[in-house]
C-alpha positions as a Markdown table, in Angstrom:
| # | Residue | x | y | z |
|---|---|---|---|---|
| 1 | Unk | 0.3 | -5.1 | 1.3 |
| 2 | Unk | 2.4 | -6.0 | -2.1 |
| 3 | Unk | 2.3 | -6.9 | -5.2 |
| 4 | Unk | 2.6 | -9.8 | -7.3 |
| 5 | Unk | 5.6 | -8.5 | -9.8 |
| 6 | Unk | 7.0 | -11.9 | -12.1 |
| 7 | Unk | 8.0 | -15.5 | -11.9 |
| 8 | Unk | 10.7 | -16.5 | -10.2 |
| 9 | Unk | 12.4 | -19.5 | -11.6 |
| 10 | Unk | 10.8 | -22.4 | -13.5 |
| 11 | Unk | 8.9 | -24.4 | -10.7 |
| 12 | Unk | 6.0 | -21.8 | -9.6 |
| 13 | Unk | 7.3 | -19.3 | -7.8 |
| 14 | Unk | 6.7 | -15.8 | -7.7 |
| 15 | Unk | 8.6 | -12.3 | -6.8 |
| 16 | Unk | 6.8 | -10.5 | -4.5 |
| 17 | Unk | 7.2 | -6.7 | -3.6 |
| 18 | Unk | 5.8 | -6.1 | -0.4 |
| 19 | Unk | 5.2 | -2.4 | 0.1 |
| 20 | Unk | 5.7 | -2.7 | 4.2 |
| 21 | Unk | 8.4 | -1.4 | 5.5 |
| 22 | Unk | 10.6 | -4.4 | 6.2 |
| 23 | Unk | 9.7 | -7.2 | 3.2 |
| 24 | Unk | 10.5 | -9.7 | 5.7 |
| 25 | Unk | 7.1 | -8.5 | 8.0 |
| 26 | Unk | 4.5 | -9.5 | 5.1 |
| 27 | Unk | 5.5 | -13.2 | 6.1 |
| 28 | Unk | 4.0 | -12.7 | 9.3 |
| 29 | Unk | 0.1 | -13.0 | 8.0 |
| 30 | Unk | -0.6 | -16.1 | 8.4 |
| 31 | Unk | -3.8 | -15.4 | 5.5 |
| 32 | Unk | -2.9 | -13.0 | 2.3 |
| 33 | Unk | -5.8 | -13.0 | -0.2 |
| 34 | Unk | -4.7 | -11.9 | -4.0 |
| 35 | Unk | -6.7 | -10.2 | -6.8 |
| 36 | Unk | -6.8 | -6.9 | -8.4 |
| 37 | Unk | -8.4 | -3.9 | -7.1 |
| 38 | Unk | -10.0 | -3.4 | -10.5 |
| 39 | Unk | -12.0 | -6.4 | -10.3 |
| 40 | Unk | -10.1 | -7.7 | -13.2 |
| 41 | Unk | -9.3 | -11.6 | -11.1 |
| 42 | Unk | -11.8 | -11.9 | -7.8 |
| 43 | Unk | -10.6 | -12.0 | -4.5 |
| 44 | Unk | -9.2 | -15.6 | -3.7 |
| 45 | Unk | -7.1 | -16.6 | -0.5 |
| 46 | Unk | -3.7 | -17.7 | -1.1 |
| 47 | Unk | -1.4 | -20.7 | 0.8 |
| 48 | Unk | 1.9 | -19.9 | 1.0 |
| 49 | Unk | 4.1 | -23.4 | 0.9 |
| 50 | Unk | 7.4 | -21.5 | 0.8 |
| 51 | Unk | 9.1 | -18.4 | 1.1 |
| 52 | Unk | 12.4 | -16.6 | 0.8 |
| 53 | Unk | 13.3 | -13.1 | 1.6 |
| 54 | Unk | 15.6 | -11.3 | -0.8 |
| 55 | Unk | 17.0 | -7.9 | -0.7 |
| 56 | Unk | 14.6 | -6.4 | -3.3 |
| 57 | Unk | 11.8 | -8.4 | -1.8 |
| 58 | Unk | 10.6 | -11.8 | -1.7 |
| 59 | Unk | 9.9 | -15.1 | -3.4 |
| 60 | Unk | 6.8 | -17.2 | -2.6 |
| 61 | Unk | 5.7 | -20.1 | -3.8 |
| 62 | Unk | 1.6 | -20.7 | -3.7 |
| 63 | Unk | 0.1 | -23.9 | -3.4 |
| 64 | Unk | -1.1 | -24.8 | -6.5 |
| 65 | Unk | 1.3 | -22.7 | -8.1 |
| 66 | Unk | 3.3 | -25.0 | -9.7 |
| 67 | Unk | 5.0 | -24.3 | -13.1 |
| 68 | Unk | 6.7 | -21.1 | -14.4 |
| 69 | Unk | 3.5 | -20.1 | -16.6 |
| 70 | Unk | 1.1 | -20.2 | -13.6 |
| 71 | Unk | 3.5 | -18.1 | -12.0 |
| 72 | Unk | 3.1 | -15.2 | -15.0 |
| 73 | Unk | -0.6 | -15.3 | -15.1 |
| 74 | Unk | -0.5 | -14.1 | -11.2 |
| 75 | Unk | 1.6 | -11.3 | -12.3 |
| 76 | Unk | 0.4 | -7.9 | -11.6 |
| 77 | Unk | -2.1 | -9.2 | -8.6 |
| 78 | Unk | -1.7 | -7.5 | -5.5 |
| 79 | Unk | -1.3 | -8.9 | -2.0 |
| 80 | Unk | -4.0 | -8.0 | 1.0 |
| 81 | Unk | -4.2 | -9.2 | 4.0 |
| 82 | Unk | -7.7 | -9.1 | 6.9 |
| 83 | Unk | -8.4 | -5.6 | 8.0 |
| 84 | Unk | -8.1 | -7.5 | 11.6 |
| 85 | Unk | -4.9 | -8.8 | 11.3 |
| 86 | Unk | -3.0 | -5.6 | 11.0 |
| 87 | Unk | -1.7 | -4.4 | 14.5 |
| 88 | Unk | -3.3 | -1.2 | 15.9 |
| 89 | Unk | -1.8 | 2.0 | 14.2 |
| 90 | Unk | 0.4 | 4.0 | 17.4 |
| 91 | Unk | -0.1 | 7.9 | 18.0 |
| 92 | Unk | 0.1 | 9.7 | 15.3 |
| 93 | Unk | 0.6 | 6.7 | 12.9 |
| 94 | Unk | -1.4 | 5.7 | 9.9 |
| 95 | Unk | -2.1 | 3.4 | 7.6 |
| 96 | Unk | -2.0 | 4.3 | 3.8 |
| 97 | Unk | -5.6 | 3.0 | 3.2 |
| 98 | Unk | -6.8 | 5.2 | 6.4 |
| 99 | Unk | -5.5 | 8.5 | 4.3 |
| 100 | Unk | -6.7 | 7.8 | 1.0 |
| 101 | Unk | -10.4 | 9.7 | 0.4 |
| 102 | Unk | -9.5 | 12.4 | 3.3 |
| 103 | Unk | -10.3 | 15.8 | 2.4 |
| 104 | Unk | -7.5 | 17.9 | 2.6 |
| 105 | Unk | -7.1 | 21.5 | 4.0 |
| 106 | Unk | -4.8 | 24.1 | 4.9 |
| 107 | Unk | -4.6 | 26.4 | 7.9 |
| 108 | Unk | -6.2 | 29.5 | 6.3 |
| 109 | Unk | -9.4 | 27.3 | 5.2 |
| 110 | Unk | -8.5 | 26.7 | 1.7 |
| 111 | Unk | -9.8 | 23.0 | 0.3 |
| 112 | Unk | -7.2 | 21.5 | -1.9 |
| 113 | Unk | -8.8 | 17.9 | -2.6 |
| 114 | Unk | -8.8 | 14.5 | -1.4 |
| 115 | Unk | -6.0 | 12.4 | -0.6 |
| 116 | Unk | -5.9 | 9.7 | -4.0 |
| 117 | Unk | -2.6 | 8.1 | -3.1 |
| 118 | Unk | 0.8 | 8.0 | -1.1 |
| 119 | Unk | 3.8 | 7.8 | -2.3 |
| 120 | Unk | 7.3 | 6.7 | -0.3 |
| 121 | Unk | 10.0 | 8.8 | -1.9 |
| 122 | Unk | 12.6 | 7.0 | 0.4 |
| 123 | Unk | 12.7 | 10.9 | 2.5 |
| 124 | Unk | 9.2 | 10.5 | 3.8 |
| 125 | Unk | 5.8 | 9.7 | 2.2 |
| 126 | Unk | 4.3 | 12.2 | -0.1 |
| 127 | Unk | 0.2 | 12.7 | 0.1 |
| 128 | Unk | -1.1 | 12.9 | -3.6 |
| 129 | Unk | -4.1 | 15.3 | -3.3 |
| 130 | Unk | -6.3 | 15.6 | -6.4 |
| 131 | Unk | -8.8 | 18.7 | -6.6 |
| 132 | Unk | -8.7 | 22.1 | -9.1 |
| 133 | Unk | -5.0 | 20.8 | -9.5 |
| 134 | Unk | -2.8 | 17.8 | -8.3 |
| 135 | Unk | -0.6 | 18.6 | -5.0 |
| 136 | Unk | 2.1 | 16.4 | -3.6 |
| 137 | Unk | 2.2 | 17.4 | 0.2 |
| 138 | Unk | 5.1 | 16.0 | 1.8 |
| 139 | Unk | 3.3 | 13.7 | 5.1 |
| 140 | Unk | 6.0 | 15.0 | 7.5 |
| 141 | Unk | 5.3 | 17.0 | 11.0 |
| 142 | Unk | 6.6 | 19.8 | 9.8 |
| 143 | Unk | 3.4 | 19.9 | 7.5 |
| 144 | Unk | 0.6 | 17.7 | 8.6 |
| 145 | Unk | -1.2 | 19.8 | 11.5 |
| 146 | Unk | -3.8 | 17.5 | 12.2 |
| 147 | Unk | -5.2 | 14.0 | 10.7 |
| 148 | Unk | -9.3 | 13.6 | 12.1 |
| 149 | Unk | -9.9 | 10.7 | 10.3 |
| 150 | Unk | -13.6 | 10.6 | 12.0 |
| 151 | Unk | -14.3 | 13.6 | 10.6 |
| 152 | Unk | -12.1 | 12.3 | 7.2 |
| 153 | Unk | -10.1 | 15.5 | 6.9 |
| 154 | Unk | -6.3 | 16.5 | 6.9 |
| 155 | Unk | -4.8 | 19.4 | 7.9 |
| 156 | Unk | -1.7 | 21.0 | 7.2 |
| 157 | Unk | 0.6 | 24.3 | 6.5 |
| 158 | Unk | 0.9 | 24.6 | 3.3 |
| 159 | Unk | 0.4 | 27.5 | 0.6 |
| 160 | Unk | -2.6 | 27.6 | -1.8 |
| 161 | Unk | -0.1 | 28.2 | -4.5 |
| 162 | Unk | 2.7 | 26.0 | -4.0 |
């Protein structure tokens, strides 16, 4: 849901870069849990004790979070929230995570790869498929025919050699 990016200030606080649409909407989980994917610091839940929205993002101070240099050791965490907190994904809407590990296919039958990340290029969000190559699909209707995410596979109109 973000990412823990440097201190902010002297007393414990930290910047924040939410990768929701509006920075402002992270706020709204009540629970955020920090670590790293990599399993480089565990899992642990976070309490937030303030909060400030900027234009680039926000500033949060955790409890126990007290002095600029606990601040920098958070750095580079990222921000996750309960599975069951998130609101229900409308028609024809998806969540990043939902995408990533989908096989990917075009209209003739031709496998490309699997989805390995999504990118927002400000335009729309770009599908980064790795397989004999690395494709970057753009994830617009124009493109995407069909996302079966029970059956964990993406199709779309796009050329084997583009």
């Amino acid at each position: 849901m973000g990412r823990i990016a440097a201190p902010f200030g002297v007393r414990g606080w930290v910047k924040v870069y939410p990768y929701t649409e509006r920075s402002a909407s992270l706020l709204e989980y009540p629970r955020w849990w920090l670590g790293r994917p990599d399993g480089a610091a565990a899992w642990r839940e976070a309490t937030i004790e303030a909060s400030e929205v900027h234009a680039t993002g926000l500033a949060v101070k955790f409890a126990g979070c007290d002095d600029r240099n606990q601040a920098a050791a958070m750095c580079g965490q990222e921000v996750a929230v309960e599975r069951a907190a998130l609101p229900a994904a409308g028609e024809n809407e998806y969540y990043w995570a939902d995408l990533i590990g989908l096989d990917v296919v075009n209209v003739q039958g031709a496998a490309f790869g699997q989805v390995r990340e999504v990118l927002r290029t400000g335009a729309n969000d770009v599908l980064v498929v790795k397989g004999a190559r690395e494709r970057l699909i753009p994830f617009i209707a124009d493109v995407i025919r069909t996302v079966d995410a029970p059956a964990r596979l993406i199709t779309v109109d796009w050329g084997e050699d583009w």
